[in-house]
ROSE-4610 file (N, C-alpha, C; in Angstrom, 1 decimal, always signed):
// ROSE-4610
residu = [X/X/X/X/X/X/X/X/X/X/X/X/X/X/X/X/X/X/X/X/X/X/X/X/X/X/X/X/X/X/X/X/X/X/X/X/X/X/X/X/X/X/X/X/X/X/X/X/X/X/X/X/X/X/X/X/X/X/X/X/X/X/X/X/X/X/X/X/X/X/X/X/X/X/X/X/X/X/X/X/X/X/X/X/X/X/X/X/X/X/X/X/X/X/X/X/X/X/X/X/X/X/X/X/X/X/X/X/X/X/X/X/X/X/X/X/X/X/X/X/X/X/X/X/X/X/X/X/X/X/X/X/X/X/X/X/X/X/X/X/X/X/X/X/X/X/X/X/X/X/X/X/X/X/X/X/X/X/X/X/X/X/X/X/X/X/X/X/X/X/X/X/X/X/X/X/X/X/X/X/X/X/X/X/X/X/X/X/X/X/X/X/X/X/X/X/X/X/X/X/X/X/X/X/X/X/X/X/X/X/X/X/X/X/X/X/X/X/X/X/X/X/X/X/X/X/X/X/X/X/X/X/X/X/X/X/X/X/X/X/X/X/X/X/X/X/X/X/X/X/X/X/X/X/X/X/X/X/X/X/X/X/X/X/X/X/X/X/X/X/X/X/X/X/X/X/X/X/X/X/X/X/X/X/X/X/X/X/X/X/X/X/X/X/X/X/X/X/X/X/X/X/X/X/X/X/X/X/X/X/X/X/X/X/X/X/X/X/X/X/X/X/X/X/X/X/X/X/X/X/X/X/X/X/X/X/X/X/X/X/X/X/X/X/X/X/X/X/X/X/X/X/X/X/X/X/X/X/X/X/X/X/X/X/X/X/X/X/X/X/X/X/X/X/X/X/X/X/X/X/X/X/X/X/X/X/X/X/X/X/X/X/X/X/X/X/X/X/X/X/X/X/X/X/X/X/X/X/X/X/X/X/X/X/X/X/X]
num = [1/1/1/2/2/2/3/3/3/4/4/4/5/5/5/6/6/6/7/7/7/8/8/8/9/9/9/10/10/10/11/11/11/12/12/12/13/13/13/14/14/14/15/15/15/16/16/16/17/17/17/18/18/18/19/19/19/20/20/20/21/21/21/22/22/22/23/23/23/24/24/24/25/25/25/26/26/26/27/27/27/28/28/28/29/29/29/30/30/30/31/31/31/32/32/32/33/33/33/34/34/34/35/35/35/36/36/36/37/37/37/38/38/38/39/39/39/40/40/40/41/41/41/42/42/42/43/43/43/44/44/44/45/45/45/46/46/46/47/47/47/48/48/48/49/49/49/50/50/50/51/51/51/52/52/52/53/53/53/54/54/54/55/55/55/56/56/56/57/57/57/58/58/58/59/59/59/60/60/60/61/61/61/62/62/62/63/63/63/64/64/64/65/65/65/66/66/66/67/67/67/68/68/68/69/69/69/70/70/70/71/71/71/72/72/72/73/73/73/74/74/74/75/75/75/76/76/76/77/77/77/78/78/78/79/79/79/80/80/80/81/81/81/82/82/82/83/83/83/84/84/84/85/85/85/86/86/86/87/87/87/88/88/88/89/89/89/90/90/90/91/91/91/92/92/92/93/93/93/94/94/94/95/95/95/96/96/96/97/97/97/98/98/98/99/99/99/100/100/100/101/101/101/102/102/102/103/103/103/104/104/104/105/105/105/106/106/106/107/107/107/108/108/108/109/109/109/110/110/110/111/111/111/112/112/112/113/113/113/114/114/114/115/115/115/116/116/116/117/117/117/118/118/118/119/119/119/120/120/120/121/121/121/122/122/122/123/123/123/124/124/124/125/125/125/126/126/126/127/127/127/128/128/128/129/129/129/130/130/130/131/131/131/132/132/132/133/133/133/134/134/134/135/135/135/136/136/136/137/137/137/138/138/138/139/139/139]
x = [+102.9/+103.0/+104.1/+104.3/+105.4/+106.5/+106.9/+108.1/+108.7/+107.9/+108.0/+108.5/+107.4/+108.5/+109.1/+109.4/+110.9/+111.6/+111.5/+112.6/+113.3/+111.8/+111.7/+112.7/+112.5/+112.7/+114.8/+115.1/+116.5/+116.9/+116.6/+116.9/+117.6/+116.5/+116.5/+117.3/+117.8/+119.0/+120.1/+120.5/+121.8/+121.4/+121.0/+121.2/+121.5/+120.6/+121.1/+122.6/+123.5/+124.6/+125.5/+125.0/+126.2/+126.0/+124.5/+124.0/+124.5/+123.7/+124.2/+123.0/+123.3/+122.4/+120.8/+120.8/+119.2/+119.2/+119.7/+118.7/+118.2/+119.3/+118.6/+117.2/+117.5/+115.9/+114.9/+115.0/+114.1/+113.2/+114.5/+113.7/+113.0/+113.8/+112.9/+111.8/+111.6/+110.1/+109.1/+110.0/+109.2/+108.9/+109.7/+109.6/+108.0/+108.3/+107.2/+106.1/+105.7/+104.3/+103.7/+104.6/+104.5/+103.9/+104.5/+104.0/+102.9/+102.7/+101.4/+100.2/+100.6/+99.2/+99.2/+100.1/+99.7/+98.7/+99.3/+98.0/+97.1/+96.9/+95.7/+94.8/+95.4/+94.5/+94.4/+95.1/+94.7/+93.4/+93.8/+92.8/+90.8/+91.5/+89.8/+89.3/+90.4/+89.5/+89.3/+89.6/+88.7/+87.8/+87.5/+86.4/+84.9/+85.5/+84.9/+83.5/+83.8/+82.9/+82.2/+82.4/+81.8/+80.7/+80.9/+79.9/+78.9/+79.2/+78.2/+77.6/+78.1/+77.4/+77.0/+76.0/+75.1/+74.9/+74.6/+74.1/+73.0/+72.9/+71.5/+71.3/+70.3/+70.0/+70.0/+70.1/+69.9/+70.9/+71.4/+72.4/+72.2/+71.1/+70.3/+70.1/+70.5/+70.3/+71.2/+72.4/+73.9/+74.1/+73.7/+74.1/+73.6/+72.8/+72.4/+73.0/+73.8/+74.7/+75.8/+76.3/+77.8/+77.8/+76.1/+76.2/+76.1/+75.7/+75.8/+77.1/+77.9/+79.4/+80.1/+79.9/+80.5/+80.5/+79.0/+79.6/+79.4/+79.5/+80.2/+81.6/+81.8/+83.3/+83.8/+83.2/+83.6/+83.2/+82.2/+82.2/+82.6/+83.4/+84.2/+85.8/+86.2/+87.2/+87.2/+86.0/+85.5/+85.4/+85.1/+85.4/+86.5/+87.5/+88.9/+89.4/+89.4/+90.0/+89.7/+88.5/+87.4/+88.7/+88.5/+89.5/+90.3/+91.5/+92.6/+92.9/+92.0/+91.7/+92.1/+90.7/+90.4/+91.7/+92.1/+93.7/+94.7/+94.9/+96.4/+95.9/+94.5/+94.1/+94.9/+95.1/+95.8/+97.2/+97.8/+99.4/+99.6/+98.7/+98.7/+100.1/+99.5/+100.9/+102.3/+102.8/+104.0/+104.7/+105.8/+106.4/+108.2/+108.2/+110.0/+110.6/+110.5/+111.6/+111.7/+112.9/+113.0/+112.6/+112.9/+112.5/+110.9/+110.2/+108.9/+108.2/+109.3/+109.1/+108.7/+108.1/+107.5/+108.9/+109.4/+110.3/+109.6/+110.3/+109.8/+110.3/+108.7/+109.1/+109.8/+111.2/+111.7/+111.6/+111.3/+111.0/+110.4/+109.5/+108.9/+108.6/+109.1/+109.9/+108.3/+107.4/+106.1/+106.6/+107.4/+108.1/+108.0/+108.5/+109.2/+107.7/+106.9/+105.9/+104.5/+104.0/+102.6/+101.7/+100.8/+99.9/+98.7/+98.4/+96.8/+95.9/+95.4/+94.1/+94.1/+94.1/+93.5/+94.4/+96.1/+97.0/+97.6/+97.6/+98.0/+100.1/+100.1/+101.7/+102.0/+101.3/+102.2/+102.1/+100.9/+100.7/+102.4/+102.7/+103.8/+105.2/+105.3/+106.2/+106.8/+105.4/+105.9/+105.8/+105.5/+106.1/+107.4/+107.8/+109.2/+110.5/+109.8/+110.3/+110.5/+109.5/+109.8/+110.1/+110.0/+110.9/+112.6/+113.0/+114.1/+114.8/+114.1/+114.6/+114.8/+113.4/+113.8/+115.0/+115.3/+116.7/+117.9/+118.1/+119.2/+119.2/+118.0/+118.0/+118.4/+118.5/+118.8/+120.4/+120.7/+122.3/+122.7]
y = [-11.5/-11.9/-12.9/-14.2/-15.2/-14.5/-13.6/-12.8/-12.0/-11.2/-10.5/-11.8/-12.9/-14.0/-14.2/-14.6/-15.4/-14.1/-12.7/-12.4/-11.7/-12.1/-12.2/-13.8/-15.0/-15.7/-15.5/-15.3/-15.0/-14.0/-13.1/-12.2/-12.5/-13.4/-13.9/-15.1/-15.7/-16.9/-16.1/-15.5/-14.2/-13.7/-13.4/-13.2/-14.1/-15.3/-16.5/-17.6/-17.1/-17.5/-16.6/-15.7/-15.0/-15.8/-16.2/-17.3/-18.6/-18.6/-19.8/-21.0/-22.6/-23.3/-23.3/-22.6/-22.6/-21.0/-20.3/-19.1/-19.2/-20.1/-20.5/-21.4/-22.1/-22.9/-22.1/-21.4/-20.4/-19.3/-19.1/-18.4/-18.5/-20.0/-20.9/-21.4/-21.6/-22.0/-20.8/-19.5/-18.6/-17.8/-18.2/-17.3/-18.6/-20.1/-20.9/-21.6/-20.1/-20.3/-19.0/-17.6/-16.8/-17.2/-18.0/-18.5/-19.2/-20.0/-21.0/-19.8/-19.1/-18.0/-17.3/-16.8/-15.9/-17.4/-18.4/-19.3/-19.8/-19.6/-19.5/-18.7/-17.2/-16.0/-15.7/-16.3/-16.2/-17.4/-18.7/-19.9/-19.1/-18.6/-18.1/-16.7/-16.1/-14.9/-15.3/-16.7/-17.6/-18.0/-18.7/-19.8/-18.8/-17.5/-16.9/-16.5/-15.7/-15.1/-15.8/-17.2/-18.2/-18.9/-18.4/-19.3/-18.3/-16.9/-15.7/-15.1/-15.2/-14.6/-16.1/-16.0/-17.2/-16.7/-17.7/-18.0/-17.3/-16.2/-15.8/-15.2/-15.8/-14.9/-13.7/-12.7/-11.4/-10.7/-9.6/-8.6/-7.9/-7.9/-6.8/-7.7/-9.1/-10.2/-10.7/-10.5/-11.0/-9.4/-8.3/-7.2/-6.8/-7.8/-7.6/-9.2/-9.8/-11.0/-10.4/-9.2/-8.9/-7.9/-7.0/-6.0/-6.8/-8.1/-8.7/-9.3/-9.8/-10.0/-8.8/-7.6/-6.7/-5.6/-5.9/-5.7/-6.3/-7.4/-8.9/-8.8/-8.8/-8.2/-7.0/-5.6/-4.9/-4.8/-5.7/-6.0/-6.7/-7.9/-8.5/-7.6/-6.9/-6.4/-5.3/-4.7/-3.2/-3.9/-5.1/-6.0/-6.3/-6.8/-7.0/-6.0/-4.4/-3.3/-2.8/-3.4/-3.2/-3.4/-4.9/-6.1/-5.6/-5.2/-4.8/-3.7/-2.7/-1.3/-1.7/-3.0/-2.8/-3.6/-4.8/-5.2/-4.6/-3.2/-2.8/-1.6/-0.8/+0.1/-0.1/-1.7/-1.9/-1.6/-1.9/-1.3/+0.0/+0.8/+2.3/+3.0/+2.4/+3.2/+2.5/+2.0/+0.7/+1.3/+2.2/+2.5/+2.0/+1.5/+0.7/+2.0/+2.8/+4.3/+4.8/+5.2/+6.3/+7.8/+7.6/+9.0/+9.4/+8.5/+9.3/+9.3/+9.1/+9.3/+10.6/+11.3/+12.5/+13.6/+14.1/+15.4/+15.3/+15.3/+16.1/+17.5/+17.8/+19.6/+19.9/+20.3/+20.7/+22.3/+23.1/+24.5/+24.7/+23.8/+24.5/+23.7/+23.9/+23.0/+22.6/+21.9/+22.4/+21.5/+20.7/+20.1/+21.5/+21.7/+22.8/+23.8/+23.8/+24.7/+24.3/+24.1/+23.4/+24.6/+24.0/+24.9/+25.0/+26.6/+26.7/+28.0/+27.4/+28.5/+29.7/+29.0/+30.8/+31.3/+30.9/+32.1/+32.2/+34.0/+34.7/+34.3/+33.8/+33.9/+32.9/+32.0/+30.6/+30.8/+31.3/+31.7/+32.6/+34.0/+34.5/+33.8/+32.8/+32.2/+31.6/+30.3/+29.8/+30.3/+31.5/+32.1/+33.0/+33.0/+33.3/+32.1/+31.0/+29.8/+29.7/+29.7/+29.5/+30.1/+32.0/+32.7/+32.5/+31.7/+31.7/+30.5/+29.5/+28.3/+28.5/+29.4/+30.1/+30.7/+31.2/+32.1/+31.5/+30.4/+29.7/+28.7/+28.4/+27.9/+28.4/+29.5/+30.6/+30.8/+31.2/+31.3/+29.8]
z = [-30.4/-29.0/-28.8/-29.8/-29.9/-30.1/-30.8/-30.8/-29.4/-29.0/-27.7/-26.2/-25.9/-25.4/-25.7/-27.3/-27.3/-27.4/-27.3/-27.2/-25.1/-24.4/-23.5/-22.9/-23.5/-23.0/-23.2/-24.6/-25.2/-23.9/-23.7/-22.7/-21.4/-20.9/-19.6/-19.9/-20.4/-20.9/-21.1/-21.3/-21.4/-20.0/-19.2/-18.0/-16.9/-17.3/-16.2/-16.8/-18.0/-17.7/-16.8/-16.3/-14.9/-13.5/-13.2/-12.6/-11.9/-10.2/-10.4/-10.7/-10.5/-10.9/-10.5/-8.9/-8.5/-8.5/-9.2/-9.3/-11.0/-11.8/-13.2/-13.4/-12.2/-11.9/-11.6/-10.4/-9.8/-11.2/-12.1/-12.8/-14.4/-14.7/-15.1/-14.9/-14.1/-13.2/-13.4/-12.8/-13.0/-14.6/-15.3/-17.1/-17.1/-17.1/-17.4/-16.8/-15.7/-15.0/-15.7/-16.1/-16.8/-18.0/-18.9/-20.3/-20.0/-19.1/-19.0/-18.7/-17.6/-17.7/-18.8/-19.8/-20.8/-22.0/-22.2/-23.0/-22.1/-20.7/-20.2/-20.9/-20.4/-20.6/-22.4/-23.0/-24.7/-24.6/-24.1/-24.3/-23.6/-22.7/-21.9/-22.8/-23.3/-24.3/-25.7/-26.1/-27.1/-26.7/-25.9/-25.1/-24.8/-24.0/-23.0/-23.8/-25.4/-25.9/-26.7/-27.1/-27.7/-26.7/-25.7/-24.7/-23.7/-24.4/-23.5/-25.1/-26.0/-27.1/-28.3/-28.2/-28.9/-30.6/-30.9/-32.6/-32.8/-33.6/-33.8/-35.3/-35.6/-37.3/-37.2/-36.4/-36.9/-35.9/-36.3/-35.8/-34.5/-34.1/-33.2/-31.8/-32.1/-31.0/-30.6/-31.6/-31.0/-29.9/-30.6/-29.9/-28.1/-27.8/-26.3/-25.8/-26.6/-25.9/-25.8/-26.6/-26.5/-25.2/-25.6/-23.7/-22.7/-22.7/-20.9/-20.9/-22.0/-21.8/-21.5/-22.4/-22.1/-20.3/-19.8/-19.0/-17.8/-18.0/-16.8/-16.7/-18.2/-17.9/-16.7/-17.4/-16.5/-15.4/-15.2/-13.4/-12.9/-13.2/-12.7/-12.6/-13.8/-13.5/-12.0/-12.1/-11.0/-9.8/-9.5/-8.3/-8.3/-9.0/-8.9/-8.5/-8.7/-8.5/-7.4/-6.7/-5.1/-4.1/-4.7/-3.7/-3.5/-4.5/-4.5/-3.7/-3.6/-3.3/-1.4/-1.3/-0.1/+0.7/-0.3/+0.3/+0.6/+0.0/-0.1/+1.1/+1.3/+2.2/+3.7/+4.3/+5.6/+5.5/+4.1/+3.8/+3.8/+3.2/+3.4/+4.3/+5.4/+6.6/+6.0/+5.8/+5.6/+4.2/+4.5/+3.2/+3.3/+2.5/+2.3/+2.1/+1.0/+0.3/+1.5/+1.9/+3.1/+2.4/+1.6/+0.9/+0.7/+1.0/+1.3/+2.3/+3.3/+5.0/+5.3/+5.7/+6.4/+7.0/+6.6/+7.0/+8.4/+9.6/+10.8/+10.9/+11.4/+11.5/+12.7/+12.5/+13.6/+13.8/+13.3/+13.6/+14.6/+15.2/+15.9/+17.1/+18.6/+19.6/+20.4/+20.4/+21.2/+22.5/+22.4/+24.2/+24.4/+24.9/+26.0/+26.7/+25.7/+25.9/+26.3/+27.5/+27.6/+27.0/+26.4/+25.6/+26.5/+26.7/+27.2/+26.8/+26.4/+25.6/+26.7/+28.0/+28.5/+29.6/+28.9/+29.2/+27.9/+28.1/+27.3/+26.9/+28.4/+28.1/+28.1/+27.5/+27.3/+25.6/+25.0/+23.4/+22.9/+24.1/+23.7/+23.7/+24.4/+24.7/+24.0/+23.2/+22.2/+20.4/+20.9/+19.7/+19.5/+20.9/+20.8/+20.8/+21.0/+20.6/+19.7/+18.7/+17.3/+16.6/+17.2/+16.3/+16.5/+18.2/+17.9/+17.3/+17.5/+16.2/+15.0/+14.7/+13.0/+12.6/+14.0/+13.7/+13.6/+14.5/+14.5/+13.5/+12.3/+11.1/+9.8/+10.1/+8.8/+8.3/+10.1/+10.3/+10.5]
């Protein structure tokens, strides 16, 4: 794990000499709120299991301290994943790539055509609309 930072930190020092002086700050600040949460999260997955799994003379008694850690865990994670779920659900519509914009279908012109169930010739109509769009998309 100490190797992979420092070769994370080496990395990002060869990048911020092209830099200027506050985007080298900016991302200093940011490599070392990065390092402080990663020995957060090592310090709390020492601490965490020493204080939900107790001292017990026999094997069969640690093993129902390790199932309520084990799955406190995974219910706190499955509510993490809720949240998230239910946060990003309002972004849904809101996409940046223009490339996964929706193709509009142009084949088929339905302006032109008011639609009614109970004439026959407004149904032929606009299907001669769209056979002739079709046509003039081919050629």
């Amino acid at each position: 794990m100490e190797l992979a930072l420092q070769t994370a930190i080496d990395r990002l020092q060869a990048r911020l000499s092209h830099q200027t002086e506050i985007d080298r700050l900016q991302a200093r600040l940011a490599l070392q709120t990065a390092i402080d949460r990663l020995q957060l999260g090592i310090a709390v997955g020492f601490v965490l299991p020493t204080l939900l799994v107790f001292d017990h003379v026999s094997v069969d008694d640690i093993g129902s301290d390790i199932a309520v850690m084990f799955y406190g865990i995974a219910g706190f994670t499955t509510l993490l994943l809720v949240l998230i779920v239910i946060c990003n659900l309002s972004k849904a519509n809101y996409c940046k790539s223009p490339c996964l914009h929706p193709i509009p279908d142009t084949r088929v012109h339905r302006d032109y055509v008011t639609y009614s169930k109970s004439s026959p010739y407004s149904v032929a109509a606009s299907r001669q609309i769209t056979d002739l769009s079709l046509d003039h998309q081919v050629s």
